[in-house]
C-alpha positions in Angstrom: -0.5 0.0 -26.7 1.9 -3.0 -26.1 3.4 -3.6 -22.4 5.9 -7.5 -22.7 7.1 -9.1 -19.4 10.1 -11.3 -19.4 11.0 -13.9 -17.4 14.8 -15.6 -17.7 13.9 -17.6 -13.9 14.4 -21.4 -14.0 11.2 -23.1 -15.9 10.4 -19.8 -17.0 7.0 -20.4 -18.5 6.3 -20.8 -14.8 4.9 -16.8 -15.6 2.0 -18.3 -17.0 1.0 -19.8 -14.2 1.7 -16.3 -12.1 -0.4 -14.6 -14.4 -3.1 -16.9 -14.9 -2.8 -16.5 -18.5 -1.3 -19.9 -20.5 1.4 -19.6 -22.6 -0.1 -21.9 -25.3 -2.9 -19.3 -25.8 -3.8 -16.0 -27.5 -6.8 -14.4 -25.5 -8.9 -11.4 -25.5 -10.7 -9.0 -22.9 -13.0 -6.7 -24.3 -12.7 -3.4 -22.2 -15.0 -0.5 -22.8 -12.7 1.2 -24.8 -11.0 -1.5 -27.2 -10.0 -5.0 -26.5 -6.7 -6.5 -24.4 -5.4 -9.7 -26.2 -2.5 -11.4 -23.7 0.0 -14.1 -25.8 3.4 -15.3 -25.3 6.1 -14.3 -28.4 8.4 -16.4 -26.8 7.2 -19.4 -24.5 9.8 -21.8 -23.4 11.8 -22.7 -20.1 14.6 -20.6 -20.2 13.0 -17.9 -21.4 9.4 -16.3 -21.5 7.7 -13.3 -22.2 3.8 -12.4 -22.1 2.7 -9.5 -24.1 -0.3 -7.3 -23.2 -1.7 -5.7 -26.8 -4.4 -3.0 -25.8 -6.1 -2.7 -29.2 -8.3 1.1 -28.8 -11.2 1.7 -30.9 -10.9 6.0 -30.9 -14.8 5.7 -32.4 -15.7 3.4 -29.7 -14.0 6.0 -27.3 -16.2 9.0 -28.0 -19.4 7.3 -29.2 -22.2 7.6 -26.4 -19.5 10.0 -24.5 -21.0 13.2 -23.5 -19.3 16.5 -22.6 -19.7 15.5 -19.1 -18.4 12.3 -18.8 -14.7 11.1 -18.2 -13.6 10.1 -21.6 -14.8 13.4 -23.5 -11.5 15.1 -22.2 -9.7 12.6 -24.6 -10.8 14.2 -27.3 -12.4 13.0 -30.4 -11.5 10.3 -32.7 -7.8 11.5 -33.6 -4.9 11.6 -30.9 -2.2 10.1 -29.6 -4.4 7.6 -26.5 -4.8 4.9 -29.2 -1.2 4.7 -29.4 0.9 5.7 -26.3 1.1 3.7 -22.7 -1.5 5.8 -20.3 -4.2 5.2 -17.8 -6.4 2.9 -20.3 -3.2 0.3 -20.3 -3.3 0.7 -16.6 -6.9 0.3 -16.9 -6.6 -3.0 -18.5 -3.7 -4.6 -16.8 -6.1 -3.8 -13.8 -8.7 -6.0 -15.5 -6.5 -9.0 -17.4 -3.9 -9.2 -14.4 -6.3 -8.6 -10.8 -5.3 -11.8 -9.9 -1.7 -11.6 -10.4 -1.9 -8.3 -8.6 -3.3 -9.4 -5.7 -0.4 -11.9 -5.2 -2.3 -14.7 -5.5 -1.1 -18.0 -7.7 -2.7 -21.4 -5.8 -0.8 -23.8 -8.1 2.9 -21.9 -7.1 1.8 -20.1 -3.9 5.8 -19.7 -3.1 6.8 -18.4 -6.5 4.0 -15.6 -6.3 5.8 -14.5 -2.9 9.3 -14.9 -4.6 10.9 -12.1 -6.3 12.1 -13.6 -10.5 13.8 -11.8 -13.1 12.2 -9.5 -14.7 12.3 -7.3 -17.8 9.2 -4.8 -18.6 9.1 -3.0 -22.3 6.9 -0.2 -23.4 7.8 1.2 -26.3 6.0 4.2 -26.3 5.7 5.6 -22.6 4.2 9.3 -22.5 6.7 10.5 -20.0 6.4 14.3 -18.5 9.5 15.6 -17.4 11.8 13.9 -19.8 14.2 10.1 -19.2 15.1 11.4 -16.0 11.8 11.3 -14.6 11.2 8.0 -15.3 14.6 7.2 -13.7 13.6 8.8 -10.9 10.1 7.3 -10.2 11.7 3.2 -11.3 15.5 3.3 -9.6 14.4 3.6 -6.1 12.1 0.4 -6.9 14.8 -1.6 -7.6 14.8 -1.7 -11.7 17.5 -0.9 -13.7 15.7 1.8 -15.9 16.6 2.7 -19.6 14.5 5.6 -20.7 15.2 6.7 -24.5 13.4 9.3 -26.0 11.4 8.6 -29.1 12.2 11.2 -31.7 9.2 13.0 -33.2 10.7 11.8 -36.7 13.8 9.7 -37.6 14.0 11.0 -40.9 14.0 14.6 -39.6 16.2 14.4 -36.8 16.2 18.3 -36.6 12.9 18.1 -35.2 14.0 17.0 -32.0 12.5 14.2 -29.5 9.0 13.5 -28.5 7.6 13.6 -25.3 7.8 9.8 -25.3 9.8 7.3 -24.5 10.8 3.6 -24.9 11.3 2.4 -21.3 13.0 -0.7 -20.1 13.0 -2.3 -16.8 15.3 -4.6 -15.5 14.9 -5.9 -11.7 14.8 -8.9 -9.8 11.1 -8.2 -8.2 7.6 -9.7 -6.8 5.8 -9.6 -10.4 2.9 -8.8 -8.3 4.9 -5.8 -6.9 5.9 -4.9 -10.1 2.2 -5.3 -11.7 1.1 -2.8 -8.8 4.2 -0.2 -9.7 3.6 -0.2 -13.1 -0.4 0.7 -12.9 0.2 3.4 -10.3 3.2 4.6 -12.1 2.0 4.2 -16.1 -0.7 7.3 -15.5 1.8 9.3 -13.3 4.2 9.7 -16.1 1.8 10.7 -18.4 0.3 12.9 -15.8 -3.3 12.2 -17.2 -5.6 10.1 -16.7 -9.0 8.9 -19.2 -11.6 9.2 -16.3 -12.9 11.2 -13.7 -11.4 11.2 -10.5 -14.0 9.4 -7.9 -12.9 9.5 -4.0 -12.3 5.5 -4.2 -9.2 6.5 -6.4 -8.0 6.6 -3.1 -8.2 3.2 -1.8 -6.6 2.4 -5.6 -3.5 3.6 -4.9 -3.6 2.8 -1.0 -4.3 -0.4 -2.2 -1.5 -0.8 -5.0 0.8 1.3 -3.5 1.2 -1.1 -0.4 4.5 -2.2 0.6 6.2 0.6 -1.6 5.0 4.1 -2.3 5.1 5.5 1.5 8.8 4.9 1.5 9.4 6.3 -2.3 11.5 9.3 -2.3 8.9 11.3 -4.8 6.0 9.8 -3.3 4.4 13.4 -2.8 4.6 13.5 -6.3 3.2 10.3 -7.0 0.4 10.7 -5.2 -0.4 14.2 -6.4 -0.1 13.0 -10.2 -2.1 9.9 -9.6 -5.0 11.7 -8.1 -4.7 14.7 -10.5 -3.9 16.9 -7.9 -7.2 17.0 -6.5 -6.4 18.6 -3.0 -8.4 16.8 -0.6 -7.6 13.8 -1.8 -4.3 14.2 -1.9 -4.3 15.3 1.6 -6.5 12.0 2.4 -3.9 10.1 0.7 -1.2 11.2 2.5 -2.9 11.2 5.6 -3.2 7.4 5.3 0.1 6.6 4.3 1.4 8.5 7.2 -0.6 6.2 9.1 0.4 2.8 7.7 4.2 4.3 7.8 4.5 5.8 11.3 4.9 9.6 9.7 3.3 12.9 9.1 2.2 14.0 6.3 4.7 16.7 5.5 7.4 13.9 6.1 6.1 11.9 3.3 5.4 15.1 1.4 7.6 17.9 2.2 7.1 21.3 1.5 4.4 20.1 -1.1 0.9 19.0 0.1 -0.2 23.1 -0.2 0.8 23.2 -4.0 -2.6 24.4 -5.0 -3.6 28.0 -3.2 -6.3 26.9 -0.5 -9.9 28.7 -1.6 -12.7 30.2 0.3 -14.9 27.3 0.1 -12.0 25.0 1.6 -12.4 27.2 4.7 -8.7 27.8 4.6 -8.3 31.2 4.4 -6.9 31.7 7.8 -3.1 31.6 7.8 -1.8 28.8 8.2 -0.3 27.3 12.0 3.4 27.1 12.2 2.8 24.2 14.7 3.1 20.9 12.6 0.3 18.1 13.4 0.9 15.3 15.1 -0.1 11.6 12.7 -2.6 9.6 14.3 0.5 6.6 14.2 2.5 8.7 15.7 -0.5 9.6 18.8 -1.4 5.6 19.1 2.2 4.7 19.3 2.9 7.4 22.1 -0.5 6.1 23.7 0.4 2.6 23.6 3.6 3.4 25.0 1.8 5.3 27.8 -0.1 2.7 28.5 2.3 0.1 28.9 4.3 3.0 31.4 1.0 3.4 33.2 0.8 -0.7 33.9 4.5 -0.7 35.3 5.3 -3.6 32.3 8.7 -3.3 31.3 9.0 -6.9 29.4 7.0 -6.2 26.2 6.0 -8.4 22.9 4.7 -6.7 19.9 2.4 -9.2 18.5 1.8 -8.9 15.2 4.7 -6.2 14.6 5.1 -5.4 11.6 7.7 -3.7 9.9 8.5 -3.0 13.7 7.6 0.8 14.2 6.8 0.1 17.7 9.9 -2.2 18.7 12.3 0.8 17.8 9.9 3.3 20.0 10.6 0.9 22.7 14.2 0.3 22.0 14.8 3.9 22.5 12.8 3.9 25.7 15.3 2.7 28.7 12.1 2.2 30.5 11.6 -0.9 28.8 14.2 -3.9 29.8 13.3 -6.7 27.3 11.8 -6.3 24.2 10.4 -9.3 21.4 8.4 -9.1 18.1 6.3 -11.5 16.3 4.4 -11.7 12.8 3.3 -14.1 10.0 5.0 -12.2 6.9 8.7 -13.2 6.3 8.6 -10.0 4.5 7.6 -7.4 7.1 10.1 -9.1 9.6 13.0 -8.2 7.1 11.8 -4.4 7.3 11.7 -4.7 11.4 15.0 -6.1 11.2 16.3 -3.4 9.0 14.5 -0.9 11.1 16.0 -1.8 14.0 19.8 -2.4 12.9 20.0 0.9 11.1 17.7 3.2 13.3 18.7 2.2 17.2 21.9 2.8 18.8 23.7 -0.3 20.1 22.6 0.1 23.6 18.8 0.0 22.4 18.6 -2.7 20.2 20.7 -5.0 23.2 17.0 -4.6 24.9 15.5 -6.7 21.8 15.4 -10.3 22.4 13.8 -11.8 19.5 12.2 -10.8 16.4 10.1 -14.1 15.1 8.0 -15.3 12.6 5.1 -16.4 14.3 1.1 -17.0 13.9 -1.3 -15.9 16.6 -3.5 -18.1 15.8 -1.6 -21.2 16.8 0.0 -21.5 20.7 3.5 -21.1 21.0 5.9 -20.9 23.9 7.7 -17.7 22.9 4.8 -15.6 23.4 4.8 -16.4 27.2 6.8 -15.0 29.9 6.0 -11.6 29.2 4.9 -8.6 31.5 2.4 -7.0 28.4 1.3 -8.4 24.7 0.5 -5.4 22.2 -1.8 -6.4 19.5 -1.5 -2.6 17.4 -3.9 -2.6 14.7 -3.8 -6.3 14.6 -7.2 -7.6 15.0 -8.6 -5.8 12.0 -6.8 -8.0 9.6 -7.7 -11.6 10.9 -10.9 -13.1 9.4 -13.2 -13.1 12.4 -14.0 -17.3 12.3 -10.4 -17.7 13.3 -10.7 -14.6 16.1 -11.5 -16.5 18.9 -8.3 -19.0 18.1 -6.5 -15.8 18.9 -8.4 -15.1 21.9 -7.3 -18.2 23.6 -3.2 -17.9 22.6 -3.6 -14.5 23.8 -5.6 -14.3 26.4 -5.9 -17.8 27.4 -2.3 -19.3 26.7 0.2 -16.4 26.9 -1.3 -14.7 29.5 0.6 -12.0 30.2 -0.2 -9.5 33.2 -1.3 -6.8 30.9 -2.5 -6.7 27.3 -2.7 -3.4 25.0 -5.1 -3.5 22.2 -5.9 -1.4 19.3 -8.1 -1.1 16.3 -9.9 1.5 14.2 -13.2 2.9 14.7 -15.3 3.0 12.4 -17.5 5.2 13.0 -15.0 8.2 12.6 -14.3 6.7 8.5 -17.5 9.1 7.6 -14.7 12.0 8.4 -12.4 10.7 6.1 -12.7 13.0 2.8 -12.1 10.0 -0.1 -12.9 6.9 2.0 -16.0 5.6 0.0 -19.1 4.9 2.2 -19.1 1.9 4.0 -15.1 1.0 2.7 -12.4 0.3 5.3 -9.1 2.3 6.0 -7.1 -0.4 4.6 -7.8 -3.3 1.9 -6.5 -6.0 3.9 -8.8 -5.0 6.9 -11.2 -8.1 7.6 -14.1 -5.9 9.5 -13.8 -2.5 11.3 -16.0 -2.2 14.5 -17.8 0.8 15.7 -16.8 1.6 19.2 -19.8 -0.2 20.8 -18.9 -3.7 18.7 -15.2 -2.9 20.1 -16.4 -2.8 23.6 -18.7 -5.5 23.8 -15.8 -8.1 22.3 -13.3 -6.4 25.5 -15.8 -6.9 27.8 -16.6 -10.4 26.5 -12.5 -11.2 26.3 -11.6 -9.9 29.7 -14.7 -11.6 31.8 -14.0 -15.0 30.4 -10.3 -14.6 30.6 -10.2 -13.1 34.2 -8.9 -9.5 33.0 -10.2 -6.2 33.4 -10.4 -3.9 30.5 -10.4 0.3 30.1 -10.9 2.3 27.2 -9.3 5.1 25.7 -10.0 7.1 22.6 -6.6 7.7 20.5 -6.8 10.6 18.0 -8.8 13.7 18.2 -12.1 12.8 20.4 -14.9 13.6 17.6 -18.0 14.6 20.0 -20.4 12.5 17.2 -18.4 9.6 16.2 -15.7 9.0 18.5 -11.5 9.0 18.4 -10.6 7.4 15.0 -8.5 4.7 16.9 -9.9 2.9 20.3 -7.8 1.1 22.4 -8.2 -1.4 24.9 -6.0 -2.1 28.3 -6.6 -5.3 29.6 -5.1 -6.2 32.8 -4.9 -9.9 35.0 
C-alpha cells in the first residue's frame, strides 16, 4: 500500500518537520500486520514529498488469527488487503503520523496551524460506489479530487474497470486536518474495515472527525461506514456530533439513522414517535438563554464562544440589547463570524458588538462592563492548574452581575452506549466532574467572590445519575 504527500509551500522540506519524520531518512514501524517504512522521493525546498510504504506480510496476517478474532474475516493468505489502500493504511498512518495528527510540531508551532499545499496520491484506493463517491466524500473538504478507475486489465480492456481507483488530492489544507480526513475516510470508501468494531471506535472518529465531519454533507454516511453500521453506535455517534454542532441527530443524518430494521432485543418494536427529539445543545442553549431572561441581563458575553452557536441564538433574541464573543482559537472565531454574517438578519447582528480573540486566563478590559458572562461548556477544556487564573478574570476581575456556567456531568457518560468506561464526551476535555465535584467548585467560587449560585439539571433528569449537563447561575 503506498500513500505520498506533497508539499510545493516555501522551504518545502519544512514537511519533515510537520511530520516528525526527516527527510534525509528511510525508517520503519513494525505494525502487527507488516511494516510502515516513511522516506522522501523527492526532498528539496521547492518541492517535497513523504511517502508512506505499508509493506503486509498476508502469512503474518492469519498466523495466530482465530475464527474469532478481527483479522480472520480478511481471509487467508491470498487477497487483495496486501495490496489496496484500506483500514490497515489508516491503521498505520494512525501509528507513524499521531503526532502530526494531533496538530502538534514544537519546532514550527505556526506552520502546523497553517494550511500548505498539498497533493495526496494513492494509487490503488478500494472505492465503493465508483469515482463519484470519492468526489463526493473529498470536494466538500476542500481538495480538488481526481478519481480514475483502475481497469481490472489494460491488456483486456473489454473486461471493464475495477472497483479501485487511483485518487488524487489537490487542496490548500491543515496537513493535520488532512491526516485526520484521510484515516476516517480511507476505510469509508472501502466500506470495510480489518478489526472488530469496539465502542471506543467512537471517540476515533469524534476525535478525528473534529472540526470537519458534523458539517459534511454525507456525514450520515460517514459515520455509518466507519462504524460498520453498527446501530447504536451510530446513533451514539450522531448523538455527539449533534452536540458539538448545535443539531439533532436527524439533521446531521436525515432520513437515515433507522437504516437497519430495529429488533426485539433493541426494545424498539413500538412504532416509532412522529414527535422529533430535542439535542441536548439545543436544550442547554434554550436553558442558558432562559437563564440569562430569568436574571433580567440583557448585555451578554459568550466567553469562550466558539464557533458562536450561542451569539446567533442571542442575536435573534430582541431581548438581548448588546451582545460580544470571546475565544483563544483564530479558527473558531472565523466560523462565529461566518455564522453570524450569513445566518442573522441585519437587525440582529447590529446587537453584536464584538467578536474577539481573547484568553480567559489572562485579565482584559473587554470582558468588563457586562450585565452576564456565559462560560458554555468551557471549563471542561482548561487544564485545572490554570482554573483558578480563570476564576479571578471571571469572577474576580470582570465581575459581571450574573454569570451562567455549564459543564457535563459525568456521572450520566455510563448512559452513553459507546463511551468507554471512564472516557470523556470529548478528547480535548481536561476533567469531567460528577455533579457533587461541580457543586462544591460553585459553592467554593461564589463564597469567595461574593455571588450566590443555583443549580439546574439540563437534559433529561436521570433519577440515578443526574441531567447529562449541570449548570450553574451565579449572581452578585
Amino acid at each position: 500500500m503506498l500513500l505520498t504527500i506533497t508539499t510545493t509551500l516555501s522551504q518545502a522540506t519544512d514537511l519533515g518537520f510537520l511530520l516528525h519524520k526527516h527527510p534525509g531518512r528511510v525508517q520503519a514501524f513494525e505494525q502487527s500486520f507488516g511494516t510502515a517504512h516513511v522516506f522522501y522521493p523527492d526532498a528539496d525546498e521547492a518541492r517535497c514529498t513523504a511517502a508512506l510504504l505499508l509493506d503486509v506480510d498476508p502469512v503474518k496476517l492469519v498466523r495466530t488469527r482465530g475464527r474469532g478474532t478481527p483479522d480472520f474475516s480478511l481471509g487467508q493468505y491470498v487477497n487483495d488487503r496486501p495490496y489496496a489502500a484500506s483500514s490497515l493504511l489508516a491503521s498505520a498512518m494512525a501509528n507513524v503520523f499521531r503526532t502530526a495528527m494531533r496538530g502538534r510540531c514544537d519546532l514550527r508551532p505556526g506552520l502546523a496551524e497553517t494550511p500548505i499545499p498539498l497533493e495526496v496520491v494513492l494509487p490503488a484506493l478500494p472505492c465503493r460506489g465508483g469515482p463519484g463517491q470519492a468526489e463526493r466524500f473529498f470536494a466538500p473538504l476542500g481538495w480538488d479530487v481526481s478519481a480514475v478507475p483502475v481497469p481490472l486489465d489494460p491488456e483486456f480492456g473489454e473486461w471493464g474497470d475495477s472497483r479501485y481507483v487511483t485518487l488524487t488530492l489537490t487542496g490548500t489544507l491543515r496537513l493535520a486536518d488532512a491526516l485526520n480526513q484521510l484515516y476516517v475516510l480511507l476505510p469509508v470508501l472501502d466500506d470495510a474495515k480489518h478489526y472488530w468494531m469496539a465502542p471506543d471506535e467512537v471517540d476515533k472518529l469524534i476525535r478525528a472527525g473534529e472540526g470537519w465531519l458534523a458539517t459534511h454533507p454525507d456525514r450520515g454516511t460517514i459515520t455509518r461506514r466507519y462504524l460498520a453500521n453498527r446501530r447504536g453506535l451510530v446513533r451514539t455517534a450522531l448523538g455527539r456530533l449533534a452536540d458539538a454542532e448545535d443539531a439533532t441527530e436527524e439533521a446531521l443524518d436525515p432520513a437515515q439513522v433507522e437504516e437497519e430494521p430495529p429488533t426485539a432485543e433493541d426494545g424498539e418494536d413500538q412504532p416509532p414517535s412522529k414527535e422529533q427529539p430535542v439535542s441536548l445543545a439545543e436544550r442547554r442553549l434554550q436553558s442558558v438563554v432562559q437563564a440569562l431572561r430569568d436574571e433580567n441581563a440583557r448585555r451578554v458575553i459568550d466567553l469562550g464562544c466558539g464557533s458562536g452557536k450561542l451569539l446567533s441564538h442571542l442575536a435573534k433574541d430582541d431581548f438581548f440589547s448588546e451582545i460580544s464573543g470571546t475565544d483563544v482559537s483564530h479558527r473558531a472565531l472565523s466560523h462565529a463570524w461566518r455564522r453570524l454574517r450569513w445566518d442573522q438578519p441585519r437587525r440582529a447582528n447590529d446587537r453584536v458588538k464584538d467578536v474577539f480573540q481573547g484568553a480567559l486566563t489572562y485579565a482584559d478590559e473587554r470582558f468588563r462592563d457586562y450585565e452576564a458572562a456565559v462560560l458554555m461548556e468551557v471549563i471542561e477544556h482548561i487544564d485545572p492548574p490554570r482554573l483558578g487564573a480563570v476564576e479571578r478574570v471571571v469572577f474576580g476581575h470582570a465581575k459581571p452581575r450574573v454569570v451562567v456556567v455549564t459543564t457535563p456531568n459525568s456521572e450520566h457518560n455510563v448512559r452513553y452506549e459507546g463511551l468507554a468506561p471512564g472516557a470523556m464526551r470529548h478528547p480535548d476535555h481536561r476533567f469531567e466532574w460528577t455533579r457533587a465535584e461541580f457543586r462544591e467548585w460553585a459553592g467554593r467560587v461564589a463564597a469567595v467572590h461574593g455571588y450566590r449560585v443555583r443549580h439546574v439539571p439540563v437534559g433529561d433528569d436521570d433519577p440515578e445519575v443526574g441531567a447529562p449537563t449541570q449548570m450553574g447561575v451565579f449572581t452578585r
